[in-house]
DRENTORKOL-3810 file (N, C-alpha, C; in nm, 4 decimals):
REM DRENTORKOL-3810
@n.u->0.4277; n.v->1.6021; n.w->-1.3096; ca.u->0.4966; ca.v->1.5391; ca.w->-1.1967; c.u->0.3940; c.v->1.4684; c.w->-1.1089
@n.u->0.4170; n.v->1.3562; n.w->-1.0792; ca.u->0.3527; ca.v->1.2195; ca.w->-1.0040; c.u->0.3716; c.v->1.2752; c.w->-0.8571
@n.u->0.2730; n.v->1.3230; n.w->-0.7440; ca.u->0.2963; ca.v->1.2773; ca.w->-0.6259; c.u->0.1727; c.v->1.2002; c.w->-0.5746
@n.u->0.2606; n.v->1.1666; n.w->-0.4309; ca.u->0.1716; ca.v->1.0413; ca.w->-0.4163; c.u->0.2009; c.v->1.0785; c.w->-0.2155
@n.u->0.0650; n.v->1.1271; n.w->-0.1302; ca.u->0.0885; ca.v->1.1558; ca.w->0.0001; c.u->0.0223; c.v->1.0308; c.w->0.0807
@n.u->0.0963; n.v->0.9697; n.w->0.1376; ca.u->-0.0078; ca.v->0.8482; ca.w->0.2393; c.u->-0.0303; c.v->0.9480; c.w->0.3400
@n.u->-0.1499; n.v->0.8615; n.w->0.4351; ca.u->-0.1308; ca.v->0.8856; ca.w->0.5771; c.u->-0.2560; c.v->0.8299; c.w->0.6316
@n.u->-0.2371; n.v->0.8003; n.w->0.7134; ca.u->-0.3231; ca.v->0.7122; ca.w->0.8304; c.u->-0.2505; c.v->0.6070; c.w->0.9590
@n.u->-0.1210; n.v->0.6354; n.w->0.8787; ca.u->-0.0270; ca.v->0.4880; ca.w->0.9827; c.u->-0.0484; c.v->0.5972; c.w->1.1519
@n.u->-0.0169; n.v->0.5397; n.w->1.2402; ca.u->0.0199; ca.v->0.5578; ca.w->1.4074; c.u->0.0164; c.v->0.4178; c.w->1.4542
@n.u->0.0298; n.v->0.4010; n.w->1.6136; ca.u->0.0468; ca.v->0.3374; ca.w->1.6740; c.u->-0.0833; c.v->0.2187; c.w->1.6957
@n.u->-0.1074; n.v->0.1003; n.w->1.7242; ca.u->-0.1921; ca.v->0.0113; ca.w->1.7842; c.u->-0.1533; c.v->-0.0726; c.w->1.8356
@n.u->-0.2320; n.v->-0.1434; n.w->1.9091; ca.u->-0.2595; ca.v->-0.2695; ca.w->1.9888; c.u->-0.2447; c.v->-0.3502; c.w->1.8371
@n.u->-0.1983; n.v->-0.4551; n.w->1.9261; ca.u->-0.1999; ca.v->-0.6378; ca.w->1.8326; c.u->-0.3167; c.v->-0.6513; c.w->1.8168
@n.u->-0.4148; n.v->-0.6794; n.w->1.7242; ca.u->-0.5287; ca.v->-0.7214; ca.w->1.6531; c.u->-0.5871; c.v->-0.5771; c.w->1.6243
@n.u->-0.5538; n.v->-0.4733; n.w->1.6827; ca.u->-0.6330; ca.v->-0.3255; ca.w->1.6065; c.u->-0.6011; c.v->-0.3260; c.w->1.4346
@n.u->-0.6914; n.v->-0.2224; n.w->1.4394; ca.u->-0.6709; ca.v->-0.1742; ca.w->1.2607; c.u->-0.6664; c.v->-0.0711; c.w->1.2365
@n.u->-0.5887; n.v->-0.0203; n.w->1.1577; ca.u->-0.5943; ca.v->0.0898; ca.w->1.0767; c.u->-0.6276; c.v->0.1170; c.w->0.9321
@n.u->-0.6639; n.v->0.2118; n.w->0.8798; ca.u->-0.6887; ca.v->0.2283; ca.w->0.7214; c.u->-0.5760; c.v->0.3509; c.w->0.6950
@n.u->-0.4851; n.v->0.3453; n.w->0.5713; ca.u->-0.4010; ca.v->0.3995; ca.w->0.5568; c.u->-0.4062; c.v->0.4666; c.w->0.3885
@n.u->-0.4499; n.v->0.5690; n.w->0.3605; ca.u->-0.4776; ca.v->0.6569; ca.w->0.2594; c.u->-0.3370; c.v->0.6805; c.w->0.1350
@n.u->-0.3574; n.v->0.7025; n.w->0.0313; ca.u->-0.2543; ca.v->0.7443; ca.w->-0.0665; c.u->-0.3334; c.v->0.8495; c.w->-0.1638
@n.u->-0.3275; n.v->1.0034; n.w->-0.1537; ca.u->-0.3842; ca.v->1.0544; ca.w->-0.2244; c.u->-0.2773; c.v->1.1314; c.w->-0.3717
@n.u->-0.3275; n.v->1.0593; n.w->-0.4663; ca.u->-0.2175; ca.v->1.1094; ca.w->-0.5329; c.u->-0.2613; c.v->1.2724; c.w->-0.6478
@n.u->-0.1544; n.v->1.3055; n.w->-0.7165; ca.u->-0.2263; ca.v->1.4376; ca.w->-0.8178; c.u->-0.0742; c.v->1.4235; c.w->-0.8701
@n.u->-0.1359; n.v->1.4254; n.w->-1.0259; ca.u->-0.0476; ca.v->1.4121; ca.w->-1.2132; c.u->-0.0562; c.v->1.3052; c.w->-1.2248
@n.u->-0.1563; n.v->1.2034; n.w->-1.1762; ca.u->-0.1690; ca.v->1.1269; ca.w->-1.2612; c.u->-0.2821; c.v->1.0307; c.w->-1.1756
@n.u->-0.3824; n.v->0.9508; n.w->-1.2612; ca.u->-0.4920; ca.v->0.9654; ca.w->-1.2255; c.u->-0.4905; c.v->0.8186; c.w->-1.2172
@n.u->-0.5193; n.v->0.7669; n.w->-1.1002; ca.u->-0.5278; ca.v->0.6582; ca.w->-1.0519; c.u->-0.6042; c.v->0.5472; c.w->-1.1174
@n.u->-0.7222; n.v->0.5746; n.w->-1.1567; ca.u->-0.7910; ca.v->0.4835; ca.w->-1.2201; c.u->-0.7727; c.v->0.4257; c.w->-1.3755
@n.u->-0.6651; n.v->0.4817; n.w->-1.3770; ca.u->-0.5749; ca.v->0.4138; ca.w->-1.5292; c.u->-0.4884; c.v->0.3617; c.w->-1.5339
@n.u->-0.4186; n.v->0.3491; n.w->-1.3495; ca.u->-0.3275; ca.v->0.2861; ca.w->-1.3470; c.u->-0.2744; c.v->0.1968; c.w->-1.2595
@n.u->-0.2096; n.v->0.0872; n.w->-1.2632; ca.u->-0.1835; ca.v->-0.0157; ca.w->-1.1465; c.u->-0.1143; c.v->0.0714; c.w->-1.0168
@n.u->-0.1480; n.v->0.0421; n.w->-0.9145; ca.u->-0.0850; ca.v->0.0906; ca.w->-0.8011; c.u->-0.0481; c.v->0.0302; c.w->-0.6885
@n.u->0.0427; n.v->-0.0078; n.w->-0.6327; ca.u->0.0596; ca.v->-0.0901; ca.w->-0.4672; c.u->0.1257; c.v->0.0153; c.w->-0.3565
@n.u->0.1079; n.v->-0.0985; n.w->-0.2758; ca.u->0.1685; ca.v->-0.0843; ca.w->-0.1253; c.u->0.2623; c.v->-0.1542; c.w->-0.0596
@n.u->0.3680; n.v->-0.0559; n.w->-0.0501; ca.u->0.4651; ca.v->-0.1794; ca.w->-0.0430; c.u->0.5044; c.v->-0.1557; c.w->0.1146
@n.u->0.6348; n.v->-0.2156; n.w->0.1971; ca.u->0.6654; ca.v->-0.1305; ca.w->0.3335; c.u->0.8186; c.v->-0.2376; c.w->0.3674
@n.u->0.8433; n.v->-0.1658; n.w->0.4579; ca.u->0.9712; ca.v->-0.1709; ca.w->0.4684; c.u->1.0575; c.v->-0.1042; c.w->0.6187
@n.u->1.0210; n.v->-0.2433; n.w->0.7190; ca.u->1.1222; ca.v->-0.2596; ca.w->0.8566; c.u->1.2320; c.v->-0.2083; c.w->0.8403
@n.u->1.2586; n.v->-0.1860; n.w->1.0094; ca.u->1.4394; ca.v->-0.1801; ca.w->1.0200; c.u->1.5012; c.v->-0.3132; c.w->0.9797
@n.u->1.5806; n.v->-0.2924; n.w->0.9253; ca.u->1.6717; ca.v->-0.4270; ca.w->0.9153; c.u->1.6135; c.v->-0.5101; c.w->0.8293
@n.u->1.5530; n.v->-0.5183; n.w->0.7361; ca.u->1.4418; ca.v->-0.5921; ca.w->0.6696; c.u->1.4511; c.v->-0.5329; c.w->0.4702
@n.u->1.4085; n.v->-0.6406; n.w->0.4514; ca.u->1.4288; ca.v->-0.5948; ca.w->0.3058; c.u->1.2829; c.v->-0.5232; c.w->0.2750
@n.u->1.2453; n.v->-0.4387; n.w->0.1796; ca.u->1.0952; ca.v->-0.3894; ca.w->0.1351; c.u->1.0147; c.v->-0.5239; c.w->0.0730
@n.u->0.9295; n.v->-0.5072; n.w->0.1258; ca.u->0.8038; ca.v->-0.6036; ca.w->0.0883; c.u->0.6557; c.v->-0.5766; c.w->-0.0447
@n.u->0.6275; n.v->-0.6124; n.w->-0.1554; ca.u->0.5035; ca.v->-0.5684; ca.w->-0.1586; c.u->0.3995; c.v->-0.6032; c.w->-0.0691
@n.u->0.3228; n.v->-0.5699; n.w->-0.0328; ca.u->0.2004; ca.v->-0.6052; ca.w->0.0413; c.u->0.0631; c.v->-0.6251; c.w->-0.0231
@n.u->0.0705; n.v->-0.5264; n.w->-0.1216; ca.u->-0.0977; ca.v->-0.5157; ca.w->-0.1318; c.u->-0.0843; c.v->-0.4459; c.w->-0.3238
@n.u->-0.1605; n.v->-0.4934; n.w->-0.3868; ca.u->-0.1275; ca.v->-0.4711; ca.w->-0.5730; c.u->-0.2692; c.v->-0.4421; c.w->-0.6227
@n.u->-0.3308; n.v->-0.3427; n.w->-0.6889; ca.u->-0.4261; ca.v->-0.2949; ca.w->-0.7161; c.u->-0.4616; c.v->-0.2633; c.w->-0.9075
@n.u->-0.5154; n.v->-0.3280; n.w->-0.9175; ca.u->-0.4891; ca.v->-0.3079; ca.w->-1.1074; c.u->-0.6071; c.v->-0.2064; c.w->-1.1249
@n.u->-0.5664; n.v->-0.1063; n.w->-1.2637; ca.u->-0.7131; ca.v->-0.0170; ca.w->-1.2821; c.u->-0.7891; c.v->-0.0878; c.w->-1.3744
@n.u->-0.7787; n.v->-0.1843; n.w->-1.4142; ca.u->-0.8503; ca.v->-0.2428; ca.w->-1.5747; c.u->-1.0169; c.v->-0.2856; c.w->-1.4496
@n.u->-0.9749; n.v->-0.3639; n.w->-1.3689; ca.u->-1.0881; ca.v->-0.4938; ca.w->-1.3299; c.u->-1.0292; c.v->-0.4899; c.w->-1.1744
@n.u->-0.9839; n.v->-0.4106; n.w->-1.1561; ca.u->-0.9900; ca.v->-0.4193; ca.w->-0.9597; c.u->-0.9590; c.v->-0.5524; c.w->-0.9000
@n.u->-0.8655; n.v->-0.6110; n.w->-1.0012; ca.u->-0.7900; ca.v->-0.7619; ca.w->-0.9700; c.u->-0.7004; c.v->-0.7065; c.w->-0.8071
@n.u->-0.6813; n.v->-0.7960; n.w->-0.7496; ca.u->-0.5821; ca.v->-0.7541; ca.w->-0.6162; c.u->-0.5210; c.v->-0.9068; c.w->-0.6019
@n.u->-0.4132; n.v->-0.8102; n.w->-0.5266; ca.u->-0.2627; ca.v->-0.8930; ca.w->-0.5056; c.u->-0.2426; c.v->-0.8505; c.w->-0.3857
@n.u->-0.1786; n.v->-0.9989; n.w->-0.3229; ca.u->-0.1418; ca.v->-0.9660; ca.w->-0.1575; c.u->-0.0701; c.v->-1.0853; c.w->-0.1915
@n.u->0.0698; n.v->-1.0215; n.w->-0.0210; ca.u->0.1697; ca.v->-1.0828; ca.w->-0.0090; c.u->0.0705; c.v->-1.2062; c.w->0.0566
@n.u->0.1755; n.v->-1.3048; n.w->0.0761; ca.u->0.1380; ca.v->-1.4320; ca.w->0.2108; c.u->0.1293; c.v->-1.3887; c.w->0.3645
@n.u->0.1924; n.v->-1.3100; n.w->0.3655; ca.u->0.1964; ca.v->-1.2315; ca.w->0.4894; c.u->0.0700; c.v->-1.1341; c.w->0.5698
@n.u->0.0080; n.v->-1.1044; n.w->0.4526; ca.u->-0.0840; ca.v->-1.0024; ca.w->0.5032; c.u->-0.2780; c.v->-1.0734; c.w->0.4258
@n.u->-0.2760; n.v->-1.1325; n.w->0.3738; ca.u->-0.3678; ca.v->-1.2047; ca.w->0.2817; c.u->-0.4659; c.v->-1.1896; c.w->0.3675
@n.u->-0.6023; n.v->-1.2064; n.w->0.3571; ca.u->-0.7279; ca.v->-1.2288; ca.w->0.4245; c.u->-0.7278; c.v->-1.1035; c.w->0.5931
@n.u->-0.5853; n.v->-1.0449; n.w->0.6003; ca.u->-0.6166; ca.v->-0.8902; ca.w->0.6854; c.u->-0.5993; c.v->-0.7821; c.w->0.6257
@n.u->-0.5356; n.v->-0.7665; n.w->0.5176; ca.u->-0.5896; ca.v->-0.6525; ca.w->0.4557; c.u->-0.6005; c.v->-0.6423; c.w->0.3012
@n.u->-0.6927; n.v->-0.5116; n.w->0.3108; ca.u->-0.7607; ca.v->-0.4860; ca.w->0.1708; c.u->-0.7322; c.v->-0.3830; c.w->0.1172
@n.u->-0.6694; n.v->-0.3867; n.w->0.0169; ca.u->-0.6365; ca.v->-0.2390; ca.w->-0.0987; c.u->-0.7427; c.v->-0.2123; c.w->-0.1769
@n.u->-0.8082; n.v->-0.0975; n.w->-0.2095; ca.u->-0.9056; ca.v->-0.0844; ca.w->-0.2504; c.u->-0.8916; c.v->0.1083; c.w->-0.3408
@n.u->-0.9688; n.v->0.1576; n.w->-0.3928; ca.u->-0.9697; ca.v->0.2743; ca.w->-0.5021; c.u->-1.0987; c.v->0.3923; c.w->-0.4599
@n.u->-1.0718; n.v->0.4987; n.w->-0.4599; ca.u->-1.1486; ca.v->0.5681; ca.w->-0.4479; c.u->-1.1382; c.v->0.6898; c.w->-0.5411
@n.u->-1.2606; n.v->0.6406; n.w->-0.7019; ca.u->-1.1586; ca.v->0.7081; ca.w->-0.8219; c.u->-1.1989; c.v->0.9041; c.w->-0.7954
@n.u->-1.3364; n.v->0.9172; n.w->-0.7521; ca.u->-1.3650; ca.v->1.0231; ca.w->-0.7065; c.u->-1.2697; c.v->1.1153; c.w->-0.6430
@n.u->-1.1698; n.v->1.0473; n.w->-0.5427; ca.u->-1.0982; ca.v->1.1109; ca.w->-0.4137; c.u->-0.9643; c.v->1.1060; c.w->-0.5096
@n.u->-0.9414; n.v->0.9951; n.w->-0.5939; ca.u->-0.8348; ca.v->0.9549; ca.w->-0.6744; c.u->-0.7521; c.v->0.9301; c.w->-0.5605
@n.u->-0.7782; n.v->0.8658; n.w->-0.4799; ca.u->-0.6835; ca.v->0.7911; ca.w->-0.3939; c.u->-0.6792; c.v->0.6525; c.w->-0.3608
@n.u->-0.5925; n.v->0.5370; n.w->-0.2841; ca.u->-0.6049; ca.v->0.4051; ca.w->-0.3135; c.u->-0.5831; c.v->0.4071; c.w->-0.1465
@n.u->-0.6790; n.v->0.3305; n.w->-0.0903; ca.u->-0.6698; ca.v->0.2489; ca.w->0.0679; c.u->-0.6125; c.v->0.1617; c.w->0.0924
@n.u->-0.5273; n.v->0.1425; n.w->0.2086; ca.u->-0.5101; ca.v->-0.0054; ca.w->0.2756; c.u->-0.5562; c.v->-0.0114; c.w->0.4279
@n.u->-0.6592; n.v->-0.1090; n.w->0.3808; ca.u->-0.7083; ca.v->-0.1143; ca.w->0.5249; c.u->-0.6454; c.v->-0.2426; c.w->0.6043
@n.u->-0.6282; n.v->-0.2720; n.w->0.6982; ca.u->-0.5648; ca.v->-0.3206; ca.w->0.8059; c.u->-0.6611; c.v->-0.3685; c.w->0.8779
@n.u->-0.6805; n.v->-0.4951; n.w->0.8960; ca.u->-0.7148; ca.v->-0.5420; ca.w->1.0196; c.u->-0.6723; c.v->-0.6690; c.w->1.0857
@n.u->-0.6699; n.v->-0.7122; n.w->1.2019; ca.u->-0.5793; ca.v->-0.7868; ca.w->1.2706; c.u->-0.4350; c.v->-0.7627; c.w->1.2647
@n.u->-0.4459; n.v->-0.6576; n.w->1.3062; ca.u->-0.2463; ca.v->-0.6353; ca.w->1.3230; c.u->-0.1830; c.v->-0.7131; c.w->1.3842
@n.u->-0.0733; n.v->-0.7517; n.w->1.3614; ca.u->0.0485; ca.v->-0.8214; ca.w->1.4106; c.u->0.1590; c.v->-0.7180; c.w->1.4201
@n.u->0.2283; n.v->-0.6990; n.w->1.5682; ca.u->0.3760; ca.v->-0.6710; ca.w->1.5513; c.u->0.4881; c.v->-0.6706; c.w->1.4491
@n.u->0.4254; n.v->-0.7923; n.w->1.3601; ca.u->0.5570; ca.v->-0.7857; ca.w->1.2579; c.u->0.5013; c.v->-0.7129; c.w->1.1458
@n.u->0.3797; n.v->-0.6453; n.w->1.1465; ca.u->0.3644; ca.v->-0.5408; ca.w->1.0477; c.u->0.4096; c.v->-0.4428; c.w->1.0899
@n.u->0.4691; n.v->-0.3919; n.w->1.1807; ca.u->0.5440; ca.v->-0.2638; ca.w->1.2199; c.u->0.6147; c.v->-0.2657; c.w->1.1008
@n.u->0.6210; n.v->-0.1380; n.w->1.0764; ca.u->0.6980; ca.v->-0.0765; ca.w->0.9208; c.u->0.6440; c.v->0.0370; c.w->0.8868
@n.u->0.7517; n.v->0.1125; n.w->0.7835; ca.u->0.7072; ca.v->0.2167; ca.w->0.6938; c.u->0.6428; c.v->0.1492; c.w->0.5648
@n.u->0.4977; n.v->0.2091; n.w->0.5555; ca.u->0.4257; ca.v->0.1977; ca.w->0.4250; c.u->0.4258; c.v->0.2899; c.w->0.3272
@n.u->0.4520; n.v->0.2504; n.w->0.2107; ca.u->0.4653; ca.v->0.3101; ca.w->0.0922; c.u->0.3545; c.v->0.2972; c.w->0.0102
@n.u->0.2882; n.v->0.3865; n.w->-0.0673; ca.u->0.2282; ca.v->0.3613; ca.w->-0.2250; c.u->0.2941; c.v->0.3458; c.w->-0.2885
@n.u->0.3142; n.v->0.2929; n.w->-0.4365; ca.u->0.3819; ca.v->0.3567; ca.w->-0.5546; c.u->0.2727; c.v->0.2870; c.w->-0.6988
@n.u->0.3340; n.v->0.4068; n.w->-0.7820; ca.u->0.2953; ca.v->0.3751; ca.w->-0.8954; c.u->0.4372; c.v->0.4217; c.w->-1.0332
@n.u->0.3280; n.v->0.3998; n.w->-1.1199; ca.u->0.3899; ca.v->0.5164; ca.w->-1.2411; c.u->0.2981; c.v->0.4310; c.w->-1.3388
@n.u->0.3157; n.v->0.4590; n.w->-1.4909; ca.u->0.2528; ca.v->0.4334; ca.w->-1.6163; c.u->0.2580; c.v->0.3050; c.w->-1.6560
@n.u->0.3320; n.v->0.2716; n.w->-1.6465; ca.u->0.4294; ca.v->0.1390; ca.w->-1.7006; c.u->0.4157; c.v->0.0309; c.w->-1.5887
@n.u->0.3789; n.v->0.0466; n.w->-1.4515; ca.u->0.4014; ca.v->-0.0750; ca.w->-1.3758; c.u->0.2592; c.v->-0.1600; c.w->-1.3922
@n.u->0.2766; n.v->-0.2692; n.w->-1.3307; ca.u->0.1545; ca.v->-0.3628; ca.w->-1.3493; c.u->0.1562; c.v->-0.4579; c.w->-1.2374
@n.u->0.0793; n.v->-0.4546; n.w->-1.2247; ca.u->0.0137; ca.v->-0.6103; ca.w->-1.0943; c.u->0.0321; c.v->-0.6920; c.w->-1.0877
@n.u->0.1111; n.v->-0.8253; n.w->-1.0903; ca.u->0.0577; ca.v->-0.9527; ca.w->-1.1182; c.u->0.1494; c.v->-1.0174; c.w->-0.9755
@n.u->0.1521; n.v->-1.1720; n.w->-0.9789; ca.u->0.2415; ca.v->-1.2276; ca.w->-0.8600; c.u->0.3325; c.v->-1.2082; c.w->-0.8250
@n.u->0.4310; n.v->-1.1606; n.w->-0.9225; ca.u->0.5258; ca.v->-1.0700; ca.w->-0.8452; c.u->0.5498; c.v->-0.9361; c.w->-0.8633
@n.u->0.4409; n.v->-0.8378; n.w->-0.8108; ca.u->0.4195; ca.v->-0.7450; ca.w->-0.8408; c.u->0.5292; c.v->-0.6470; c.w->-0.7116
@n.u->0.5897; n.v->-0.7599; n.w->-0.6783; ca.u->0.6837; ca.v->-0.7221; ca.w->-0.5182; c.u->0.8120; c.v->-0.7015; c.w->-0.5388
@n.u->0.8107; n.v->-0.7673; n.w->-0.6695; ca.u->0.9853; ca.v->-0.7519; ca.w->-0.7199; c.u->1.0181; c.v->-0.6376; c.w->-0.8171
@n.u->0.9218; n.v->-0.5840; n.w->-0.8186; ca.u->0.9352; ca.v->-0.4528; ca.w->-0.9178; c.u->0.8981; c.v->-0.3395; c.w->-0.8455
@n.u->1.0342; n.v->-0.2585; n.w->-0.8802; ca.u->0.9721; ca.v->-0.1267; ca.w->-0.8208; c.u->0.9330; c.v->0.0043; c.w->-0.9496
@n.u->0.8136; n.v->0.0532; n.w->-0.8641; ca.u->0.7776; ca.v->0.1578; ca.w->-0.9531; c.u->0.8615; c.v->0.3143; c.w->-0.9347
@n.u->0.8379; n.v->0.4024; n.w->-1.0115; ca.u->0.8913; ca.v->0.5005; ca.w->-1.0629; c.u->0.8480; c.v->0.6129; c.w->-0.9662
@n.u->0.6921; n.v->0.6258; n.w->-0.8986; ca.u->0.6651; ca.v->0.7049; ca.w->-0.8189; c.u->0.6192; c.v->0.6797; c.w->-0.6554
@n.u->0.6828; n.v->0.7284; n.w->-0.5469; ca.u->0.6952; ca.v->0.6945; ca.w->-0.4513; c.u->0.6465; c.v->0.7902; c.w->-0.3538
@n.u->0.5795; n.v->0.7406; n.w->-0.2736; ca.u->0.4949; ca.v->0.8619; ca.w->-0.1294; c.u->0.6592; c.v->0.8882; c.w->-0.0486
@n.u->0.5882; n.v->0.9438; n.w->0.0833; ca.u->0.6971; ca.v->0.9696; ca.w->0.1398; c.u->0.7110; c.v->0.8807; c.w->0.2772
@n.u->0.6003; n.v->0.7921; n.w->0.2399; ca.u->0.6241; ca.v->0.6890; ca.w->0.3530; c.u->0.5202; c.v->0.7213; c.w->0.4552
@n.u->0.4345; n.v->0.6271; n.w->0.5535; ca.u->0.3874; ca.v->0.6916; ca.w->0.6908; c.u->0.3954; c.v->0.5553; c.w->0.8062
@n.u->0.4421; n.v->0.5539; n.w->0.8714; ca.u->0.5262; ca.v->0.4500; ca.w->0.9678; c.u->0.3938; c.v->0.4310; c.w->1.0291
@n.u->0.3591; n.v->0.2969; n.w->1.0698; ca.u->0.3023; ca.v->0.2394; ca.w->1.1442; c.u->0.3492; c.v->0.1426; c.w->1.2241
@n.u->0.3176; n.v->0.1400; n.w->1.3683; ca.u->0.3472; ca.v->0.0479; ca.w->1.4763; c.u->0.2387; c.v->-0.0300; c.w->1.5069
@n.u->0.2852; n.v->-0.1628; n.w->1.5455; ca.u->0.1447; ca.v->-0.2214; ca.w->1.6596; c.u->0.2564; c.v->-0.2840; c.w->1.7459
@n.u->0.1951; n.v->-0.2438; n.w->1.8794; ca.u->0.2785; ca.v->-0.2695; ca.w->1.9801; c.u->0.1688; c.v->-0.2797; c.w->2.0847
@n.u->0.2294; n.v->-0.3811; n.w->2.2275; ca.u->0.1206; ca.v->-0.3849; ca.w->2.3143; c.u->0.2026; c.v->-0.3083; c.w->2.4561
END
């Protein structure tokens, strides 16, 4: 059995940052594609951030591009999103997900995977 725990989201200021953790156990990260996806009130779910295990290729929405970075830590077997320059309209619940079978590519946003965190809400508000 796949779990998958985020956490790092809370509250900030407009342009703060946060780094937001996914530590997963049954199944080992560095063999497998993984993202970050999130998902407003009233708002449809977004991918954000796409992480491949082959070559550490990355995928980002238009939305978040050049502020944040998904990144692997195969030691910890966990995957980062770091945050910087927040905007208000990143307020949302952030998700990891994975499973065996998913994969990375441009629309790595329209597919959902099989294993899912339990979410950790982040605000930026002034």
């Amino acid at each position: 059995q796949v779990q998958l725990v985020e956490s790092g989201g809370g509250w900030v200021q407009p342009g703060g940052s946060l780094r937001l953790s996914c530590a997963a156990s049954g199944a080992t990260l560095a063999y497998i594609d993984a993202a970050w996806f999130r998902q407003a009130p009233g708002k449809e779910r977004e991918g954000v951030a796409c992480l491949k295990n082959v070559d550490d290729e990355t995928y980002y929405s238009d939305s978040v591009k050049g502020r944040f970075t998904v990144s692997r830590d195969t030691a910890k077997n966990t995957i980062y999103l770091q945050m910087n320059n927040l905007k208000p309209e990143d307020t949302a619940v952030y998700y990891c997900a994975t499973d065996r079978l998913f994969y990375c590519s441009d629309s790595f946003s329209q597919r959902s995977p099989h294993y899912w965190g339990q979410g950790t809400q982040v605000t930026v508000s002034s």
